[in-house]
PyMOL Python script that loads the backbone (N, CA, C, O; Angstrom):
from pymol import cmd

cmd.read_pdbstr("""\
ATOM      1  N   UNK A   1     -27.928 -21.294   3.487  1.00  0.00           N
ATOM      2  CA  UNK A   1     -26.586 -21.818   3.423  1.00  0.00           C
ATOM      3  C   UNK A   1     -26.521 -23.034   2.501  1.00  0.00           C
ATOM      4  O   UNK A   1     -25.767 -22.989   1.529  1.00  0.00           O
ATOM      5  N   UNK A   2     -27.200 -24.026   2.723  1.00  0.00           N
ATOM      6  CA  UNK A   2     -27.149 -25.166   1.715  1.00  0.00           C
ATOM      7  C   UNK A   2     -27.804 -24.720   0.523  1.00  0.00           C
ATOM      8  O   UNK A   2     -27.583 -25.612  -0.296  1.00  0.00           O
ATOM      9  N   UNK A   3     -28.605 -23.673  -0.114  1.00  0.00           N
ATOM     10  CA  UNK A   3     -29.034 -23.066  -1.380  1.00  0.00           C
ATOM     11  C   UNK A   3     -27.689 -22.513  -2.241  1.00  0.00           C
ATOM     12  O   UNK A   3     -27.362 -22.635  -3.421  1.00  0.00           O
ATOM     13  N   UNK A   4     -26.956 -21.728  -0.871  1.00  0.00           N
ATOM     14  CA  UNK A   4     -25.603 -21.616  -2.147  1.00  0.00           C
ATOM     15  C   UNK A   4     -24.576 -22.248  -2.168  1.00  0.00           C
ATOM     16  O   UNK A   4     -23.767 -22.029  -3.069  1.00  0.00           O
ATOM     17  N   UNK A   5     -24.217 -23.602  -0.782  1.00  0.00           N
ATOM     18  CA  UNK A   5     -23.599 -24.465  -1.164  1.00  0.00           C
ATOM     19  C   UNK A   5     -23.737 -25.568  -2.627  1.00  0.00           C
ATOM     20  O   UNK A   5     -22.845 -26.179  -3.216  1.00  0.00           O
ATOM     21  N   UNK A   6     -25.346 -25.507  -2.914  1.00  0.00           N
ATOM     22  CA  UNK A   6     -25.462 -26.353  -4.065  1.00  0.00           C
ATOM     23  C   UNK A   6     -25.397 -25.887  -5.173  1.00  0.00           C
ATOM     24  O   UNK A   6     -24.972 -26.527  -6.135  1.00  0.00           O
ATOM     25  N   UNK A   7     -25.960 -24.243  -5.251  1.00  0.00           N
ATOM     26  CA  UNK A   7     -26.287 -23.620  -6.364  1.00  0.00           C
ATOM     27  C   UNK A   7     -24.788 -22.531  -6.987  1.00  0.00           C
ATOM     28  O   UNK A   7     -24.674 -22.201  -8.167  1.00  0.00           O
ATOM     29  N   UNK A   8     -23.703 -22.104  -5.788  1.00  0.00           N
ATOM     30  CA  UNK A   8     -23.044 -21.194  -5.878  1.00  0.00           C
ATOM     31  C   UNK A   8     -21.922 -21.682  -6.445  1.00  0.00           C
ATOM     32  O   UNK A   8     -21.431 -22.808  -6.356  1.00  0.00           O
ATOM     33  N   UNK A   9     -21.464 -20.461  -7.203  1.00  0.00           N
ATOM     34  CA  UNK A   9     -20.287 -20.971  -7.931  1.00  0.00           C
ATOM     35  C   UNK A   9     -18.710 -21.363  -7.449  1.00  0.00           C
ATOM     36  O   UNK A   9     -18.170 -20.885  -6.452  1.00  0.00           O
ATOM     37  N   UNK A  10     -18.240 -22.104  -8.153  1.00  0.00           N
ATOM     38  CA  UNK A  10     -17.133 -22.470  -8.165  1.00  0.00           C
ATOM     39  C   UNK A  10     -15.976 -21.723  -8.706  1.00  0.00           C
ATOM     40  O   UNK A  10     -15.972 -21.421  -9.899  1.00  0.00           O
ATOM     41  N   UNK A  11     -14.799 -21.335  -7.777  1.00  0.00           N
ATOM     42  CA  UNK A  11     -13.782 -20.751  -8.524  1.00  0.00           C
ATOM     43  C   UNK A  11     -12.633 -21.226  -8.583  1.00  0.00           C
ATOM     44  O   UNK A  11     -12.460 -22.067  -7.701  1.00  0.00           O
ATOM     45  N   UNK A  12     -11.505 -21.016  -9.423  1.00  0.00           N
ATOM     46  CA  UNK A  12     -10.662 -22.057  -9.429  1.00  0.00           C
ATOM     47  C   UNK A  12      -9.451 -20.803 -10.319  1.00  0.00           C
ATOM     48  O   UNK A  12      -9.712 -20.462 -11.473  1.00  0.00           O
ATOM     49  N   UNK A  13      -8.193 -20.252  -9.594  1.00  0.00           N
ATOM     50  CA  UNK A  13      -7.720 -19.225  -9.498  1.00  0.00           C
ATOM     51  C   UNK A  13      -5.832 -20.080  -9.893  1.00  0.00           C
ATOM     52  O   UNK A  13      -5.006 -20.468  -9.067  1.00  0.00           O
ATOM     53  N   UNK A  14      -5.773 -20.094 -10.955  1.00  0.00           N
ATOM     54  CA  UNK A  14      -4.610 -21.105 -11.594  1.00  0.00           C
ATOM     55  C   UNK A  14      -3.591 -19.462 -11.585  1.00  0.00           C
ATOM     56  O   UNK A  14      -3.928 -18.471 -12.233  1.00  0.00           O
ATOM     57  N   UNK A  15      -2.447 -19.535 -10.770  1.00  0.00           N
ATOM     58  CA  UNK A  15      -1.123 -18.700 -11.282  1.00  0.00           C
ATOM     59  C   UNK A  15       0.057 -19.768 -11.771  1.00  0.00           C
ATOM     60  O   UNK A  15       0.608 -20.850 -11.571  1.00  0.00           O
ATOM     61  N   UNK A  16      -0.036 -18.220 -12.810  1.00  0.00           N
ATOM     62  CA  UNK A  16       1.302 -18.911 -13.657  1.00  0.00           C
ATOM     63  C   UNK A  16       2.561 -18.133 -14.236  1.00  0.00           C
ATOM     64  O   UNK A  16       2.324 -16.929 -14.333  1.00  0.00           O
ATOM     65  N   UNK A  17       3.438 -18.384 -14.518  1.00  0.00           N
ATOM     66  CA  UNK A  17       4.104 -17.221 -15.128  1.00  0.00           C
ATOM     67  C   UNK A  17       4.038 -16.304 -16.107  1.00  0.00           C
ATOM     68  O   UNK A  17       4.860 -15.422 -16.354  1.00  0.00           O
ATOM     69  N   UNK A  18       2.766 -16.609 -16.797  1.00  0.00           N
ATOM     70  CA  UNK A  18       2.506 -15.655 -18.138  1.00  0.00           C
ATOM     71  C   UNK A  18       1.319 -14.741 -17.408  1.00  0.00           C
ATOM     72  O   UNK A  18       0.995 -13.697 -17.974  1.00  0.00           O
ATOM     73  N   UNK A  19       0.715 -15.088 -16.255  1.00  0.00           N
ATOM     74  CA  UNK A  19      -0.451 -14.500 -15.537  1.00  0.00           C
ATOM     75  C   UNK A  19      -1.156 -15.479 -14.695  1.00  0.00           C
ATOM     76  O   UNK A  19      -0.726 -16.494 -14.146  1.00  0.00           O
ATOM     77  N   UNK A  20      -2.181 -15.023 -14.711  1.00  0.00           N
ATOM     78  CA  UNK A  20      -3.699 -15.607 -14.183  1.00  0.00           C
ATOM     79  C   UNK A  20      -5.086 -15.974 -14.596  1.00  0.00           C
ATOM     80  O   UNK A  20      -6.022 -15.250 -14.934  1.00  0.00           O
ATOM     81  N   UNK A  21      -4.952 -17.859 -14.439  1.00  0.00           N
ATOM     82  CA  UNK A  21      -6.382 -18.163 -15.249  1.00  0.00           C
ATOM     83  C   UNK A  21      -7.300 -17.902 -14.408  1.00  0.00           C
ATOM     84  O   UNK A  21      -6.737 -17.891 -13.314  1.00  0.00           O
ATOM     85  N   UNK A  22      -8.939 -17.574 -14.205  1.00  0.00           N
ATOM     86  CA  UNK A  22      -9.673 -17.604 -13.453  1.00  0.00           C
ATOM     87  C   UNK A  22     -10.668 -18.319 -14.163  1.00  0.00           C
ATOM     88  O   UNK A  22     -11.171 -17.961 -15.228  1.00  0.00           O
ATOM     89  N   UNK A  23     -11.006 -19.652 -13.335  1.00  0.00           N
ATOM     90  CA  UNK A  23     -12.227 -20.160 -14.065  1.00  0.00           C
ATOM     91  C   UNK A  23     -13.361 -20.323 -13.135  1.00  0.00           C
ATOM     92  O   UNK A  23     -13.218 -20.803 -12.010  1.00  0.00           O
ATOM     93  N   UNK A  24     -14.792 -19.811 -13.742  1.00  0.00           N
ATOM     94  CA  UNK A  24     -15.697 -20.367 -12.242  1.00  0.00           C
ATOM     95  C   UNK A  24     -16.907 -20.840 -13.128  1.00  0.00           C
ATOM     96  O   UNK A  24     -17.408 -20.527 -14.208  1.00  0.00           O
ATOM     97  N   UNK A  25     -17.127 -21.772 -12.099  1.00  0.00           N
ATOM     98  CA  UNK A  25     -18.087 -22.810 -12.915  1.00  0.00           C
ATOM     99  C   UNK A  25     -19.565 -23.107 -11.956  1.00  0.00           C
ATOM    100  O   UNK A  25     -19.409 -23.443 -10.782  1.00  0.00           O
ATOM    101  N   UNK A  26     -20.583 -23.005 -12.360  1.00  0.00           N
ATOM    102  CA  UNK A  26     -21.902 -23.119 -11.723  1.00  0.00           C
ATOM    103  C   UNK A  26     -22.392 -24.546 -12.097  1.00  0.00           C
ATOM    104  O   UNK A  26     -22.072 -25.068 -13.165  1.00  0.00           O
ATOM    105  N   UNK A  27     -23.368 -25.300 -10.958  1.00  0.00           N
ATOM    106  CA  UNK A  27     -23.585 -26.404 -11.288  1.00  0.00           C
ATOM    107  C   UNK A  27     -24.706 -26.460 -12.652  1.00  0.00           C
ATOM    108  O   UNK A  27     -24.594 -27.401 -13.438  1.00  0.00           O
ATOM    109  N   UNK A  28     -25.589 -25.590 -12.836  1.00  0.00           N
ATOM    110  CA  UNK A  28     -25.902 -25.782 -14.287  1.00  0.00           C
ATOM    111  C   UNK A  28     -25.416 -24.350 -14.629  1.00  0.00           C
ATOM    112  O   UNK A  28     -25.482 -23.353 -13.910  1.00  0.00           O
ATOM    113  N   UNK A  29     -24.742 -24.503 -16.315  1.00  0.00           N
ATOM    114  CA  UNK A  29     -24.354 -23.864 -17.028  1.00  0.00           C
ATOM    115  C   UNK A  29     -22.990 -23.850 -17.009  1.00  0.00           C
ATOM    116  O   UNK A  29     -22.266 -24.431 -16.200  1.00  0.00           O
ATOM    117  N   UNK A  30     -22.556 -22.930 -18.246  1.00  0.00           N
ATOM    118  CA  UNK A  30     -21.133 -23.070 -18.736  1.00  0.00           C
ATOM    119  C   UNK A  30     -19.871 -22.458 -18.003  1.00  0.00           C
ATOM    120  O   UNK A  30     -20.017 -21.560 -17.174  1.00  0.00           O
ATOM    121  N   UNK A  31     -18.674 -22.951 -18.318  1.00  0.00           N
ATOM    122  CA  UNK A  31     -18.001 -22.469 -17.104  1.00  0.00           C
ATOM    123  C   UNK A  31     -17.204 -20.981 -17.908  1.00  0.00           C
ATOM    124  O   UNK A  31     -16.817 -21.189 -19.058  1.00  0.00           O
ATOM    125  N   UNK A  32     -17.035 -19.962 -17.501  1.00  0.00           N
ATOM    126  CA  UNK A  32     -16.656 -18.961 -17.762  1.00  0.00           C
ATOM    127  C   UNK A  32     -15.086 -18.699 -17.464  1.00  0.00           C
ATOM    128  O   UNK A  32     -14.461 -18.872 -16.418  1.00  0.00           O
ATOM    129  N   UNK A  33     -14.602 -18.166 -18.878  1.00  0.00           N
ATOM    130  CA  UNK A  33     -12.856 -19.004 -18.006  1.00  0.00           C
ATOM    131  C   UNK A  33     -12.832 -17.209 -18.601  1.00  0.00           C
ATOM    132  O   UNK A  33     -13.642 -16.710 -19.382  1.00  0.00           O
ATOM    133  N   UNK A  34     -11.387 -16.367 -17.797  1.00  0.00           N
ATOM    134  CA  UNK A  34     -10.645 -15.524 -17.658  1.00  0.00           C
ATOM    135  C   UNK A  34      -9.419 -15.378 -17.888  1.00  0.00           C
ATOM    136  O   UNK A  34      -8.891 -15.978 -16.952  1.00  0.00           O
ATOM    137  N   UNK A  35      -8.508 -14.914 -18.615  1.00  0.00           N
ATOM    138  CA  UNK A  35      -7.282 -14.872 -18.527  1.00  0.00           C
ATOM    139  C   UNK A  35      -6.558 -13.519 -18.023  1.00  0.00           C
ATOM    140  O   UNK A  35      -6.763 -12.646 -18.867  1.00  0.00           O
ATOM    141  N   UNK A  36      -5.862 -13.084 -17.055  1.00  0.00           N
ATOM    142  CA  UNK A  36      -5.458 -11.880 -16.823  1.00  0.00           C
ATOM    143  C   UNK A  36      -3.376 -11.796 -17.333  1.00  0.00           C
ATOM    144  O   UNK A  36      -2.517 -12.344 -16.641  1.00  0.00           O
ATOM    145  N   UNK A  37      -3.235 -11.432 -17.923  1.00  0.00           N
ATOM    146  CA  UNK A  37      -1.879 -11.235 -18.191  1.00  0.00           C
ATOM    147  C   UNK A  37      -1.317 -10.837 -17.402  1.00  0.00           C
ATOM    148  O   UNK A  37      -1.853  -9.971 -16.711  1.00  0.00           O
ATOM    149  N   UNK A  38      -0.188 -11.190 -17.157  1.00  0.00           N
ATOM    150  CA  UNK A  38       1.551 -10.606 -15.967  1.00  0.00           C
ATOM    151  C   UNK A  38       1.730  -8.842 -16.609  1.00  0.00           C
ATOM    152  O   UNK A  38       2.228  -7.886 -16.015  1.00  0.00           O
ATOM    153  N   UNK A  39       1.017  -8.895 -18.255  1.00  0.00           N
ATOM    154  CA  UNK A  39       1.727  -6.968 -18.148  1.00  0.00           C
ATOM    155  C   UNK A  39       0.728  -6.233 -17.970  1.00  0.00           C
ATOM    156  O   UNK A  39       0.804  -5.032 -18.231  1.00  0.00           O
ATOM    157  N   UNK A  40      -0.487  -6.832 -17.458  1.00  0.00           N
ATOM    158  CA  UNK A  40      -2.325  -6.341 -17.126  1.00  0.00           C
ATOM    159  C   UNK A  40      -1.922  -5.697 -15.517  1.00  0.00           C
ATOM    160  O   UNK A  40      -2.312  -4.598 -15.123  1.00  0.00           O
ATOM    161  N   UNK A  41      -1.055  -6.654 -14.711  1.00  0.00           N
ATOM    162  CA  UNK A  41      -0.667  -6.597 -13.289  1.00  0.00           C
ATOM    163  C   UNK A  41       0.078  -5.516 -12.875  1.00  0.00           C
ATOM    164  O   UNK A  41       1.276  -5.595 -13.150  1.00  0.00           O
ATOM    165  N   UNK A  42      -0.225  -4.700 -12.392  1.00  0.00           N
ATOM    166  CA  UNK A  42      -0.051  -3.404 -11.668  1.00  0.00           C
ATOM    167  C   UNK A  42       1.119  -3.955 -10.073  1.00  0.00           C
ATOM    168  O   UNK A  42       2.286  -3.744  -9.744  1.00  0.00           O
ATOM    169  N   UNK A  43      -0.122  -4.761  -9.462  1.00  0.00           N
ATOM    170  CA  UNK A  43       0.648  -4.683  -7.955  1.00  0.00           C
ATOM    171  C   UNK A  43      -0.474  -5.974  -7.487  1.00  0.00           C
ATOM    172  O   UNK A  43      -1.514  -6.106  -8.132  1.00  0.00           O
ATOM    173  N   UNK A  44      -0.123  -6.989  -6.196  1.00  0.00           N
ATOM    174  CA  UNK A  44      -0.477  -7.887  -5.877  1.00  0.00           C
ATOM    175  C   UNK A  44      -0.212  -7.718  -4.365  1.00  0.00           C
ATOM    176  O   UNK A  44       0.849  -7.462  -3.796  1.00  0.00           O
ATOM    177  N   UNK A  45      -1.692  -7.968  -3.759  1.00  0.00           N
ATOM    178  CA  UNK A  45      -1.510  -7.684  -2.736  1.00  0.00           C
ATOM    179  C   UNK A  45      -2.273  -8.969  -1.823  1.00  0.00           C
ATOM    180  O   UNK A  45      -3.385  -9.321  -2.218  1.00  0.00           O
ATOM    181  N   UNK A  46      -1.587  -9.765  -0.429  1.00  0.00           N
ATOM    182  CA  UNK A  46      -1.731 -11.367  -0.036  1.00  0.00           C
ATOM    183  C   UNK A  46      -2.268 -11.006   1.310  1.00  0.00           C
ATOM    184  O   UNK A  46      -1.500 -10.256   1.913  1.00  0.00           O
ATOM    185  N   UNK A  47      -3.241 -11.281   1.894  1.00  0.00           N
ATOM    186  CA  UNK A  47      -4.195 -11.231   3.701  1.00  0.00           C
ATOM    187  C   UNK A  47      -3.668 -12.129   3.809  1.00  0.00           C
ATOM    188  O   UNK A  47      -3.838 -12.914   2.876  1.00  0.00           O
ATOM    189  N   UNK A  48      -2.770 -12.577   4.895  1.00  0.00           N
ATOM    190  CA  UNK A  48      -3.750 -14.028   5.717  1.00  0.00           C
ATOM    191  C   UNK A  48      -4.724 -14.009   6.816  1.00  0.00           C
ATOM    192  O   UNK A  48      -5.088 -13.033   7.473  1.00  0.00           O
ATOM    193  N   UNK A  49      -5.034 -15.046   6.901  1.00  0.00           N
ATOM    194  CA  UNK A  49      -6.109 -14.825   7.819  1.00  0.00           C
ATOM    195  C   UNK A  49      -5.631 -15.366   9.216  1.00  0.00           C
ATOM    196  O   UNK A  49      -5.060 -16.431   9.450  1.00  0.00           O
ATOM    197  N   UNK A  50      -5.976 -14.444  10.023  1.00  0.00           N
ATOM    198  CA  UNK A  50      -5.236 -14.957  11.064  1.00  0.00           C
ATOM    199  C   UNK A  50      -5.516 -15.728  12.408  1.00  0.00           C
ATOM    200  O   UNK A  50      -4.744 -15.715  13.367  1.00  0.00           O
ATOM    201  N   UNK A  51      -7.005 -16.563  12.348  1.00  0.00           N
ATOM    202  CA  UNK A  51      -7.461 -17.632  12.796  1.00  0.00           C
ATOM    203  C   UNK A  51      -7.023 -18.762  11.938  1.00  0.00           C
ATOM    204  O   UNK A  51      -6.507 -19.820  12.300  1.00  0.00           O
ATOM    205  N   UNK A  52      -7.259 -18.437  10.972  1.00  0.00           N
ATOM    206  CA  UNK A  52      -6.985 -20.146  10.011  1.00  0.00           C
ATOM    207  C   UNK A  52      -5.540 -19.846   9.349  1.00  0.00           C
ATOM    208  O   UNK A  52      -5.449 -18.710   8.884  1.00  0.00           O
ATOM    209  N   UNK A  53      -4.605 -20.515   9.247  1.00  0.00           N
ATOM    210  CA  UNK A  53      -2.883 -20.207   8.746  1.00  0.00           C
ATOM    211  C   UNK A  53      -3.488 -20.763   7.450  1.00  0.00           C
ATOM    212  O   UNK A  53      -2.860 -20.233   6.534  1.00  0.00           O
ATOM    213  N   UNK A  54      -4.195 -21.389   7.075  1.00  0.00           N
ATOM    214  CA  UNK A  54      -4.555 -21.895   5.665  1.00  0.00           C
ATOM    215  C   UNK A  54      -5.049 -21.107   4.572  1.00  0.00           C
ATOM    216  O   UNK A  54      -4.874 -21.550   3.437  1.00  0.00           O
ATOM    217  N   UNK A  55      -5.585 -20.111   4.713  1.00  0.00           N
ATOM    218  CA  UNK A  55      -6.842 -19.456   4.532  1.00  0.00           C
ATOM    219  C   UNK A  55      -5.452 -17.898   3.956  1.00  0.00           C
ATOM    220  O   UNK A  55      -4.398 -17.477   4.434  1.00  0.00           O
ATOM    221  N   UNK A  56      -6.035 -17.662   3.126  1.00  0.00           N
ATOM    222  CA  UNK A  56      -5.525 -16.030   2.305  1.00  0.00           C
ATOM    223  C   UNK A  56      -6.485 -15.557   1.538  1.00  0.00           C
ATOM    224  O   UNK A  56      -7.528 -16.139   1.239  1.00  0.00           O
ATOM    225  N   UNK A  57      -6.110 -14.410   1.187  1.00  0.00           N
ATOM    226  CA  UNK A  57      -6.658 -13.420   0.453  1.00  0.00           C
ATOM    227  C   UNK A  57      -5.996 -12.858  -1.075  1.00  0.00           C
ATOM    228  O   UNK A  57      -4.798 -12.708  -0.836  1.00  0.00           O
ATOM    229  N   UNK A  58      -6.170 -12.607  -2.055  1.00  0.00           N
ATOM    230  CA  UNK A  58      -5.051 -12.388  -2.542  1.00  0.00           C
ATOM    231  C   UNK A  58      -6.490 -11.347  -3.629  1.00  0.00           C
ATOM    232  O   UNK A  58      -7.559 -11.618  -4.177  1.00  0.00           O
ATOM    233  N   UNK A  59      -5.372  -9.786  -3.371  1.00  0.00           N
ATOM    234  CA  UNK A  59      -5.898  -9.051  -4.636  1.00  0.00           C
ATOM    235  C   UNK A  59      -5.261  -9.043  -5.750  1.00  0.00           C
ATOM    236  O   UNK A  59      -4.194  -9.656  -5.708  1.00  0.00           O
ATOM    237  N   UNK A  60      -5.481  -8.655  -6.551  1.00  0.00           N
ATOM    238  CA  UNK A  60      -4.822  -7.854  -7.849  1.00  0.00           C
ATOM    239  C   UNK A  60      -5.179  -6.767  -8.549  1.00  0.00           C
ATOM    240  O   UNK A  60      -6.212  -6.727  -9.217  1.00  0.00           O
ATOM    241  N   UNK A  61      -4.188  -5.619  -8.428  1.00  0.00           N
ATOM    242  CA  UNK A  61      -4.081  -4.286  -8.862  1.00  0.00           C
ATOM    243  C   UNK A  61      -4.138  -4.378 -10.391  1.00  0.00           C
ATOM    244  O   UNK A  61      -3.141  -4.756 -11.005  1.00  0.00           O
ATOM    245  N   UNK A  62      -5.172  -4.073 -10.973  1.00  0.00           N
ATOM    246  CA  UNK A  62      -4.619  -3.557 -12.748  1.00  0.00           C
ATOM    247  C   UNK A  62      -4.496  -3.004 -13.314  1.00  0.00           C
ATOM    248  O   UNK A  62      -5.555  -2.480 -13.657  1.00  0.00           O
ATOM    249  N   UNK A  63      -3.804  -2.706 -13.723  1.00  0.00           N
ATOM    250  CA  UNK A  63      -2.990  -1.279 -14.996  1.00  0.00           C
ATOM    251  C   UNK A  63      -4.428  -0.763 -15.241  1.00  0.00           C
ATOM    252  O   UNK A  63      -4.481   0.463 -15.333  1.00  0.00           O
ATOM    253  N   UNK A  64      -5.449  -1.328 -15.352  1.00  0.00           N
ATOM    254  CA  UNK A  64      -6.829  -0.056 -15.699  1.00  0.00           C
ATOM    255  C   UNK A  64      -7.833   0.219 -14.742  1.00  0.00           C
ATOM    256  O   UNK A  64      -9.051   0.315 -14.892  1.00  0.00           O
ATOM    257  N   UNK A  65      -6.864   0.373 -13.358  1.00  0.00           N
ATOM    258  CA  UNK A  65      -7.438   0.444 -12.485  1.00  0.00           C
ATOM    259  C   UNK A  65      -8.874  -0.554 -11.765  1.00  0.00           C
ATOM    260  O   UNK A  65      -9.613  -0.157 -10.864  1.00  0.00           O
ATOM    261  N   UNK A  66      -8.929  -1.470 -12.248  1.00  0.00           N
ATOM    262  CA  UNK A  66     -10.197  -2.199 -11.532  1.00  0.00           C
ATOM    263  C   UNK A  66      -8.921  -3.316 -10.733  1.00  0.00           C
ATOM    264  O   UNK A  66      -7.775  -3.509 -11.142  1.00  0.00           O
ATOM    265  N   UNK A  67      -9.749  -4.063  -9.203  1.00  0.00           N
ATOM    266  CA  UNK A  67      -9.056  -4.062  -7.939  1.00  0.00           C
ATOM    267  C   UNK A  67      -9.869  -5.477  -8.346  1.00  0.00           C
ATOM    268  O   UNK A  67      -9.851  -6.441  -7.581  1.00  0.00           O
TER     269      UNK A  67
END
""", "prot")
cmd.dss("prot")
cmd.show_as("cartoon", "prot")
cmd.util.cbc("prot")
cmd.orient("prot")
């Protein structure tokens, strides 16, 4: 648990109206940034979780089929 609290990556999931940035960043090495476009987006689909009200899920459907 503390091996991938120190070592595991970071994600950081920015929506916006043109789409979705995804950036995830590891404590050594470069951070790998993503852009998914609004006409890439098929369908969007939101969990919550229903012990924690804080806590969601969020997929995204894409026009070339990967989930």
């Amino acid at each position: 648990m503390l091996c991938h609290a120190g070592f595991g990556a970071d994600v950081l999931w920015t929506i916006t109206r043109d789409g979705v940035a995804i950036e995830k960043t590891r404590p050594f090495g470069r951070p790998n940034h993503r852009f998914i476009r609004r006409e890439d987006i098929s369908g969007i689909h939101v969990d919550r979780d229903k012990a924690n009200a804080t806590r969601f899920h969020l997929s995204l459907h894409l026009i070339s089929g990967i989930v």
